[in-house]
PLY file of the C-alpha trace (Angstrom):
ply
format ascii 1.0
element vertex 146
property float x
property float y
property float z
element edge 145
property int vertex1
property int vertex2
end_header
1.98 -25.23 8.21
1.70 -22.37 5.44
1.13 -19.19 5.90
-0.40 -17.12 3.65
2.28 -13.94 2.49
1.73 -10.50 2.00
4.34 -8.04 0.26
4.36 -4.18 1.80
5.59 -1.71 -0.83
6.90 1.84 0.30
7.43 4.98 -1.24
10.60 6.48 0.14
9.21 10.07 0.10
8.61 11.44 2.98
9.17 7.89 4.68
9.57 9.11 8.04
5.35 9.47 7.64
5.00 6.69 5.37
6.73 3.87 7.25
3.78 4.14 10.09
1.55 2.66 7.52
3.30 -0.74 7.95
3.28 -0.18 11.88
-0.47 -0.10 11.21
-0.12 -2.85 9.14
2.33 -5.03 11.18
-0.11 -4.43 14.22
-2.86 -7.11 12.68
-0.40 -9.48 10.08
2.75 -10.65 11.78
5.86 -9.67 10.51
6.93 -13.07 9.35
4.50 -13.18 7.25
5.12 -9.87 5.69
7.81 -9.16 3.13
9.01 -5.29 2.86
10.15 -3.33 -0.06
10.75 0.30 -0.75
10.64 1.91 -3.85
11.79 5.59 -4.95
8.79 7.23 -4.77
4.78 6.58 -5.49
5.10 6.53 -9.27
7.76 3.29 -9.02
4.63 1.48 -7.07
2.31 -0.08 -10.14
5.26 -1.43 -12.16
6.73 -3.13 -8.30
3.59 -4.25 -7.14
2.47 -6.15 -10.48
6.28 -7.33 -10.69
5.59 -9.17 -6.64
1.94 -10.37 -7.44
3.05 -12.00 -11.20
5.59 -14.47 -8.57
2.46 -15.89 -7.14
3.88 -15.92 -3.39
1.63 -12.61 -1.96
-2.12 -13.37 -1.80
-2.02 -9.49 -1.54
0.62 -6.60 -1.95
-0.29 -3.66 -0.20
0.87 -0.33 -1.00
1.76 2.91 0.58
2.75 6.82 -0.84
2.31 10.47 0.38
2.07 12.39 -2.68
1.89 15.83 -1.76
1.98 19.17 -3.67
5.09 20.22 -3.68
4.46 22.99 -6.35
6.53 21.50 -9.15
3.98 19.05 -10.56
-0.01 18.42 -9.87
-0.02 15.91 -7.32
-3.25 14.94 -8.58
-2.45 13.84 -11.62
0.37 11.75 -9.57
-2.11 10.11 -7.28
-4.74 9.26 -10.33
-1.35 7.33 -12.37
-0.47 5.90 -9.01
-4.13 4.47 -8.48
-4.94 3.57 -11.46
-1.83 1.41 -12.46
-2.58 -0.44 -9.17
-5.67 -0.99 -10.23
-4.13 -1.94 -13.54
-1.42 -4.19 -11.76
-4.63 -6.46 -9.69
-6.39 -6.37 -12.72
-3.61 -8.13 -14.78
-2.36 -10.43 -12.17
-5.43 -11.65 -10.63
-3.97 -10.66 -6.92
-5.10 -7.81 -5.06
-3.44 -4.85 -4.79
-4.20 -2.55 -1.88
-3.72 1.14 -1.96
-2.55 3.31 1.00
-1.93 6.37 -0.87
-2.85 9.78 0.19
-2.91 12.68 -1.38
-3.99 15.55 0.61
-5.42 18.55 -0.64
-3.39 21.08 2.10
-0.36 19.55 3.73
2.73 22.16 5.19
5.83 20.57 6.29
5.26 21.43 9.70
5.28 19.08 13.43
1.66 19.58 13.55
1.12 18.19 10.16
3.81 15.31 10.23
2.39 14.45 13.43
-1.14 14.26 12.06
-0.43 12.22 9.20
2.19 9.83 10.92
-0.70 8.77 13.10
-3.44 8.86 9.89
-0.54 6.59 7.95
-0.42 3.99 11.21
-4.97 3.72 10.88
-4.83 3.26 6.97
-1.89 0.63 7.63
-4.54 -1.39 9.57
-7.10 -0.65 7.18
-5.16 -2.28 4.44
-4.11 -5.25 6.57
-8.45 -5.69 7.24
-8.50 -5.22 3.38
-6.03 -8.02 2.90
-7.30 -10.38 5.23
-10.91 -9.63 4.30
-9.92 -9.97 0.46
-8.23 -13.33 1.17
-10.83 -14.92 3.17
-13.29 -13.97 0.42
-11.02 -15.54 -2.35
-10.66 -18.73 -0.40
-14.55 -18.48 0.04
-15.01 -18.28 -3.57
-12.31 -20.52 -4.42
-13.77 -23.00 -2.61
-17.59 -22.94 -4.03
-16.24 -23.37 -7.56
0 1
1 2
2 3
3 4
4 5
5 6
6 7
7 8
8 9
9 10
10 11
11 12
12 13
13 14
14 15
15 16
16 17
17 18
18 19
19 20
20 21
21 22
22 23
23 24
24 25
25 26
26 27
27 28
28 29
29 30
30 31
31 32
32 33
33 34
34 35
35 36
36 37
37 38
38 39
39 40
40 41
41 42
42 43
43 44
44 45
45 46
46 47
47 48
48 49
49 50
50 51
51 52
52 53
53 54
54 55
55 56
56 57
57 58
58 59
59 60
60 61
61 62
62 63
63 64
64 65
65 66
66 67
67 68
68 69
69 70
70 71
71 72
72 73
73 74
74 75
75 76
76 77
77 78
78 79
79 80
80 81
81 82
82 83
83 84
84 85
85 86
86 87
87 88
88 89
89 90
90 91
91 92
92 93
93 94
94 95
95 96
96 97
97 98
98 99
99 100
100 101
101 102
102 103
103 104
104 105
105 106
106 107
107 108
108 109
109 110
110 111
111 112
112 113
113 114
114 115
115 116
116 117
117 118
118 119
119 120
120 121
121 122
122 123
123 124
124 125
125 126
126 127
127 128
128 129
129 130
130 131
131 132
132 133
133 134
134 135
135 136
136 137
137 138
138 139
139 140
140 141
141 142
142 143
143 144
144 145
């Protein structure tokens, strides 16, 4: 039997917060069928994620960065290249590719904040697995009238 594969990219900033998104993730796709890689940081995402859906083995790749202000750079503008070359990356490969990217508007490195956003990271890791599933089933669907 064949199961269907999905690749989990992760942004190594601030990965103790990150990583929960593939808990959440883990928690509705088994592991085996779930293939993990980390990446510098949220900008290396796009050019990964169209890289694992061009192979043809992931019927979605998934995707997860917290890009924060860290008073260097805009995050904003980070978050809108991050998006939109994920977009970019479906778009040219024909395989979806999920976002789990957030980009809050006031975040302090503090235990009340980590602790927040460690368990936000763990919902929008299940959200993305419904996403993938959802998005697969409908591809099969549509697949299958044509």
């Amino acid at each position: 039997m064949t199961h269907t594969r999905y690749a989990f990219i992760k942004a190594q900033w601030h990965a103790d917060i990150v990583d929960r998104a593939l808990d959440g993730f883990l928690e509705l796709i088994p592991a085996d069928q779930v293939d993990v890689f980390d990446v510098p940081g949220a900008f290396e995402m796009p050019l990964i994620a169209r890289d694992l859906a061009q192979t043809g083995k992931y019927a979605a790749v998934a995707c997860a960065a917290f890009v924060v202000d860290g008073g260097i750079y805009r995050h904003d503008f980070v978050a809108h290249a991050v998006v939109d070359g994920l977009m970019r990356a479906s778009m040219d490969t024909g395989v979806p590719v999920l976002s789990v990217s957030l980009t809050p508007h006031q975040y302090q490195e503090t235990d009340h904040h980590n602790a927040i956003y460690r368990a936000h990271f763990v919902d929008k890791g299940r959200e993305a697995a419904r996403a993938a599933l959802s998005i697969t089933a409908t591809r099969a669907k549509v697949a299958n009238a044509g």
